[in-house]
N, C-alpha and C positions, 0 to 999 in steps of 0.2 A: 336639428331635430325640432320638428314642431310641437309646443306644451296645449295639449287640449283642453287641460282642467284651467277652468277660469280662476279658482282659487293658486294654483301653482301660479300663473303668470302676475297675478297683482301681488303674491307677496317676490316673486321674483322681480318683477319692476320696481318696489316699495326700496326692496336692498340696492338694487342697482342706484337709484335716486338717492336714497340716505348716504350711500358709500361716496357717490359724486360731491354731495353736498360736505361731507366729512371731511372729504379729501381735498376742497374747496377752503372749508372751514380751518382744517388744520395746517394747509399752507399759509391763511392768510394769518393766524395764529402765531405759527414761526417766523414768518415775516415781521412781524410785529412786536415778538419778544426779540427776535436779533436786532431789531433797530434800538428798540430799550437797551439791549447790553451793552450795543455799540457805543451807545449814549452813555451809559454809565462809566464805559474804559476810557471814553475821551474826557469824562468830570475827571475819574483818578488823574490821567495823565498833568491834565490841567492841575488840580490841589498839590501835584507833585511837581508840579515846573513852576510852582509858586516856589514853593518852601525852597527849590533849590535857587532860586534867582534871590530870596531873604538870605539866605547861607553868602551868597557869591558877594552882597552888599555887604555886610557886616566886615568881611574878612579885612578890606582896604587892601590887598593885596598888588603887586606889580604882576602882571599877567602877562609879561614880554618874557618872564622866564619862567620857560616851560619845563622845567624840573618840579617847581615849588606849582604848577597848577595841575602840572599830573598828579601831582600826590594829595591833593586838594581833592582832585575829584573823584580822584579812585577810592577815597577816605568816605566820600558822598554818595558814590554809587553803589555801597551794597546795596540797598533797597529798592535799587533803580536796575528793569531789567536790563535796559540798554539805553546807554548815552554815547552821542558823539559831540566833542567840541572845538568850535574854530575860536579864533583871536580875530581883530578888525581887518588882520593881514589875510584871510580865507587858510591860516596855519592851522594846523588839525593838532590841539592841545592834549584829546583826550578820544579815545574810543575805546566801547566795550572790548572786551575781547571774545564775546561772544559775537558780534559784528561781522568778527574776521574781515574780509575785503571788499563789504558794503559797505557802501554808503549810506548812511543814514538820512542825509540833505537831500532834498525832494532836486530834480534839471534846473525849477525855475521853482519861484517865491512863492508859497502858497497860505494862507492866511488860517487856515483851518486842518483840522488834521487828516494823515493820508496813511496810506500804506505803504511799506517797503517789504518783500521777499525776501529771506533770508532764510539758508536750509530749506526752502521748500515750505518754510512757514512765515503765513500773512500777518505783521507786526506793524501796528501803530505807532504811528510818529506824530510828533509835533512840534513845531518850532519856534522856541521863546530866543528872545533876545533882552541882555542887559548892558550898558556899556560898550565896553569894549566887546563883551562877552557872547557869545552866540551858538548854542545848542539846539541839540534835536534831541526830545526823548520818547523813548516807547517801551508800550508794554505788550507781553504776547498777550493774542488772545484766542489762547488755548482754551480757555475759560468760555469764551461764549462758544466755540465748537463744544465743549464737553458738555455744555446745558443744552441747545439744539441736538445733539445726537442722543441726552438722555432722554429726551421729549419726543424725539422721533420713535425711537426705541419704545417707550409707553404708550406712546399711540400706535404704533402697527400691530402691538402687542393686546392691545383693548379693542384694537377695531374691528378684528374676527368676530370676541365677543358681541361686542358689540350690534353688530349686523344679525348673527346669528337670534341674538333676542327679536332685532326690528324681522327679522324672515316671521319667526315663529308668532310675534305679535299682530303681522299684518296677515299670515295664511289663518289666523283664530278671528280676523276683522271679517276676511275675507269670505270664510265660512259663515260669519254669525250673519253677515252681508244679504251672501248667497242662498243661503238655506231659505227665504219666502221665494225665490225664485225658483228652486229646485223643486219645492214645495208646488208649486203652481205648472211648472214643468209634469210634476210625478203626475197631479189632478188632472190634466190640459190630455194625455198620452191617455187615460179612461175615456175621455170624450172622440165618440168615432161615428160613422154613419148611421150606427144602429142605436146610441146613446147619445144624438144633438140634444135630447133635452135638458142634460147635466150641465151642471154651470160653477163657476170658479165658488169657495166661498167668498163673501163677503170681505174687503176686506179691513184689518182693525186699526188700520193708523191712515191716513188723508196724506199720504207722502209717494213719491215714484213707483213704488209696491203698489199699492192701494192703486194709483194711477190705469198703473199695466193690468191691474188685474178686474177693472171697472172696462177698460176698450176691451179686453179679449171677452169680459162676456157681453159685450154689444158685438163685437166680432160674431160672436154665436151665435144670436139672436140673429143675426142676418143671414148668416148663412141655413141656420132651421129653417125659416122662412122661403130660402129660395130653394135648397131640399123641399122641402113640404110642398111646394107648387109644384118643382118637376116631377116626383113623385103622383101627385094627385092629377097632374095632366098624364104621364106617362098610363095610371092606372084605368082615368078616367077616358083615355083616348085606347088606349086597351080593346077597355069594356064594348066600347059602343061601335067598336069594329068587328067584335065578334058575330055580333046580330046580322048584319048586311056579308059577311064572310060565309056564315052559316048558309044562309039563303041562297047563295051564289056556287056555293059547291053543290047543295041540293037539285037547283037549277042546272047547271052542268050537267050533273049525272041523269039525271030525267033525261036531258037534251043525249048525252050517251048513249044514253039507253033505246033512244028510239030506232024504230029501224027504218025510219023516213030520213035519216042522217046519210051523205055523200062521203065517200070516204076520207076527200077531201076535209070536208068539215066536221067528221069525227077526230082527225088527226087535230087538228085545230083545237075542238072542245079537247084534246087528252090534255093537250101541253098546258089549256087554259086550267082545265081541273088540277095539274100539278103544280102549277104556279099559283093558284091559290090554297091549295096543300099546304105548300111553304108559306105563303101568308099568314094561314091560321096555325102554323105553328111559330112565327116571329111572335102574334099577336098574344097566343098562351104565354112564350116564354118571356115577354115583356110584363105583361098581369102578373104572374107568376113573382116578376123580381120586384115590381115595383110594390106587390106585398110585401114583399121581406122587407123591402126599404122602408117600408110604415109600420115595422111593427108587428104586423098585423098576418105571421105567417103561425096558423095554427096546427096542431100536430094530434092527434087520433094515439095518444103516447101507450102501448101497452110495450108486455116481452114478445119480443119478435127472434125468431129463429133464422140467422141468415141464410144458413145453410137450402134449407129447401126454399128458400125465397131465390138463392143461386141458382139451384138444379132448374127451376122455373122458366129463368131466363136463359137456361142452355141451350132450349129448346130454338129459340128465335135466335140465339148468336152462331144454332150449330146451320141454319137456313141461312146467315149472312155471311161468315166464312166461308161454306162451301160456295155459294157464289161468287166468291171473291179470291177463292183456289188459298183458304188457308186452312193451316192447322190449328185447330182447339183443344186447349191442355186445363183441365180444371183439375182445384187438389184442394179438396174440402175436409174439416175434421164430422166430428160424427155431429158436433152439436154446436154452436156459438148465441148464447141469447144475448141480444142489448136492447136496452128500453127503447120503444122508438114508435115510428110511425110506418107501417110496412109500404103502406102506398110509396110513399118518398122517397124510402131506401129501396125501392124496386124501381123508381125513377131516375135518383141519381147512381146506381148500380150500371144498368144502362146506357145510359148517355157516356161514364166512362170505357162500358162494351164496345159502344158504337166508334168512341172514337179509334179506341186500341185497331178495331175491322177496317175504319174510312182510312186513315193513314198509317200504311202499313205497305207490305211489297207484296208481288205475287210469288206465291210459293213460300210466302212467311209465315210468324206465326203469333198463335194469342195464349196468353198464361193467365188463368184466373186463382188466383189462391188466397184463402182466407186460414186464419190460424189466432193464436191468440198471445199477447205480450201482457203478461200482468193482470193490470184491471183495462184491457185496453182488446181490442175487435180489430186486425189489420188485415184489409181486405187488399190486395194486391192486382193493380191489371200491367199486363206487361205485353207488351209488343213490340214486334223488330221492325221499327216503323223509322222514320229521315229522325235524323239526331236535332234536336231543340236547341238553339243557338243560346248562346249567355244570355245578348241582349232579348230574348221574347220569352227567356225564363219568367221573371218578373210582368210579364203580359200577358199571359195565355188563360190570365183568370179572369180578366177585364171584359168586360161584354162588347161584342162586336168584331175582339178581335179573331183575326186568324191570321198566320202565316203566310209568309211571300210565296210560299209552294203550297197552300190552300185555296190560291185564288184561281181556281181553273173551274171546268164544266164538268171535270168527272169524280168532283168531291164536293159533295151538296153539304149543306150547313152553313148556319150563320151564326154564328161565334157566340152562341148565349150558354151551348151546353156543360162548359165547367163552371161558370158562373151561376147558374141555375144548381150543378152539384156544391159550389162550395158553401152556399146557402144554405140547403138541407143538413149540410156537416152541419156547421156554425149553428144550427135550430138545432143540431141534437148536443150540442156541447163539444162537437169532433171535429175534425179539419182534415180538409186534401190537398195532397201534394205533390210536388214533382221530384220524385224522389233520384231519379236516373235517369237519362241520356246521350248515348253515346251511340257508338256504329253498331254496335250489339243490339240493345235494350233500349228501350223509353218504356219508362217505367213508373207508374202514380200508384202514392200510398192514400188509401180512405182511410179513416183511424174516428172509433165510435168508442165512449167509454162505457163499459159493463157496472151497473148498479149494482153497488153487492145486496141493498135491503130492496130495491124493490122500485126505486125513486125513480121517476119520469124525467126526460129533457121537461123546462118550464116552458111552455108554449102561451101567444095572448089569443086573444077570440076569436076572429075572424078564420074560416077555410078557404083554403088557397085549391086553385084547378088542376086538376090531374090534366095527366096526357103526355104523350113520348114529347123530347125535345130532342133537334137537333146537338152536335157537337160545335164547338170550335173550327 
């Protein structure tokens, strides 16, 4: 399972690191304390194979007779957990009886102390020599098992808590961390094509923070910049095609009109007058966006009544259906006001008309219905037009596009018209969308909010060109 929150991953890395290094820590810990015990059982043994080699000299004893040394040592070893003793003859004088049939003497000679097994439990030995005399003695050590197991014991027991606090100490780092980033994150997601001019605040410390948030607004700044040139080339290359466009359609038509024209050469002047048709409408619907994109789309805002602004357009959608062998179904209430700009919304009303008509089947059909949700205007165009694929959902509002089943000669348009509609939404506070499509339905929601006191979309200065736009 992948953790997307950045704060979960660093205090979960934080534990996993701490718990590593603990479990590092606490190994070499016990390492270190069994060597000291170790250490400390071979001192006892040793202070104890002293005192019993002083005992064995004092005694002056004959040590051939093993009666009189068994009873000697047995008299010596209560406080010894285990001894065994040979004579110079390798004669076994004395053994524990805890022992039983270990040996206690290590195969071969060893200078230092070892272990021997007995029952299943590791017992230190060690072997002193006096005289004749020659032992091995040990002590269990059960003792330094029962200190390592109580230490093991307290640390597995402390090291949940333990980690638990470093989790919660590093997810409160981690947030106190994150939060200028999330912060710059929240600010960054306001800044969009219609607000390049907003910029990070300032920021209050000269550290990685302050860093990222000094490039993202030099970031901005380049990017306004090169917005604001394609903008102003877009608008300004517009503009000054409309003049020599105008001209040339005028010219056409004159030329049409003549009746010193060959029929030849009127069919000629038609296709040329349609094809510049469609030039002056790329060139409005480019003017057109590359306002919005400055800013600069202004809005005529009073209360606007959809409803007969709908019946309006019925007129022209009920001439394009019936050309196009469809049916048209409009379902209007008696009244819908929202503040607006009627030009616009009789524009972008429209273009979403036009598209429902262009892509659609024969013998299909068109559904116009507007109604009302709340504080909210939802104008509904539905037509049983080719289902909208996943991928070109997220495309079909992009200027220029159109679909792979768009690209033919018997469906005109050049892909500005929803683009041009979501514009006019977004100028009046509203938004368009693709609400359905499937084999039934293709379906787009327009959604306008209703002013309850009277308040206008805010619009800035500048008027934008009227005039039909193609669809998508």
């Amino acid at each position: 399972m992948k953790i997307r929150s950045l704060r979960a991953r660093v205090a979960l890395w934080t534990v996993i690191m701490v718990c590593g290094v603990l479990v590092l820590f606490g190994a070499g810990a016990a390492w270190n304390l069994r060597k000291e015990l170790i250490k400390g059982l071979d001192l006892e043994i040793g202070i104890e194979g002293r005192d019993l080699i002083a005992e064995i000299e004092e005694q002056h004893s004959d040590w051939t007779q093993q009666t009189n040394a068994a009873a000697f040592f047995a008299q010596e070893s209560k406080n010894i957990d285990y001894l065994e003793v040979h004579n110079a003859a390798g004669q076994t004088l004395y053994r524990s009886s805890n022992l039983e049939e270990t040996t206690a003497f290590p195969a071969r000679d060893l200078d230092g102390p070892y272990n021997v097994r007995v029952d299943d439990q590791r017992i230190r030995f060690r072997v002193f020599q006096t005289g004749p005399i020659r032992f091995a003695l040990g002590k269990d050590s059960i003792r330094v098992r029962q200190t390592l197991a109580g230490l093991a014991s307290a640390y597995f027991f402390t090291l949940p808590l333990v980690l638990l606090a470093v989790g919660g100490g590093a997810w409160w780092i981690a947030r106190r961390a994150a939060a200028p980033v999330k912060t710059i994150a929240a600010q960054a997601e306001k800044i969009s094509a219609s607000a390049l001019h907003q910029r990070l605040p300032p920021p209050e410390a000269e550290d990685e923070i302050g860093h990222l948030t000094l490039v993202l607004n030099q970031m901005f700044d380049r990017l306004e910049r090169s917005f604001d040139q394609v903008t102003r080339f877009t608008s300004d290359a517009s503009h000054e095609l409309k003049t020599p466009m105008t001209l040339m359609r005028a010219e056409l038509e004159t030329a049409l009109a003549s009746d010193e024209s060959h029929p030849a050469q009127r069919e000629l002047l038609s296709r040329l007058l349609e094809q510049c048709f469609q030039l002056t409408q790329i060139v409005d619907g480019l003017l057109f966006l590359s306002r919005a994109d400055d800013r600069r789309l202004a809005l005529d805002a009073r209360p606007v009544d959809l409803v007969p602004l709908l019946q309006e357009l019925r007129e022209d959608a009920e001439i394009l259906t019936a050309r196009a062998g469809l049916a048209l179904d409009l379902h209007l209430p008696e009244e819908l006001l929202v503040p607006g700009d009627a030009r616009l919304l009789r524009r972008a009303a429209m273009n979403l008309i036009d598209n429902a008509i262009k892509y659609n089947q024969r013998g299909g059909s068109v559904v116009i219905k507007a109604e009302r949700e709340g504080r909210t205007a939802l104008l509904t165009f539905r037509n049983t037009g080719p289902v909208i694929s996943g991928a070109e959902r997220d495309k079909i509002f992009e200027r220029f596009f159109r679909s792979d089943g768009s690209h033919n000669k018997e469906t005109s348009g050049h892909g500005l018209g929803l683009s041009i509609t979501r514009e006019i939404a977004h100028a009046h506070q509203g938004e368009v969308t693709l609400a359905r499509s499937d084999s039934e339905w293709t379906e787009f929601w327009f959604r306008l909010p209703i002013a309850s006191n009277g308040a206008s979309p805010r619009s800035p200065d500048n008027s934008v060109p009227s005039g039909h736009a193609e669809g998508p």
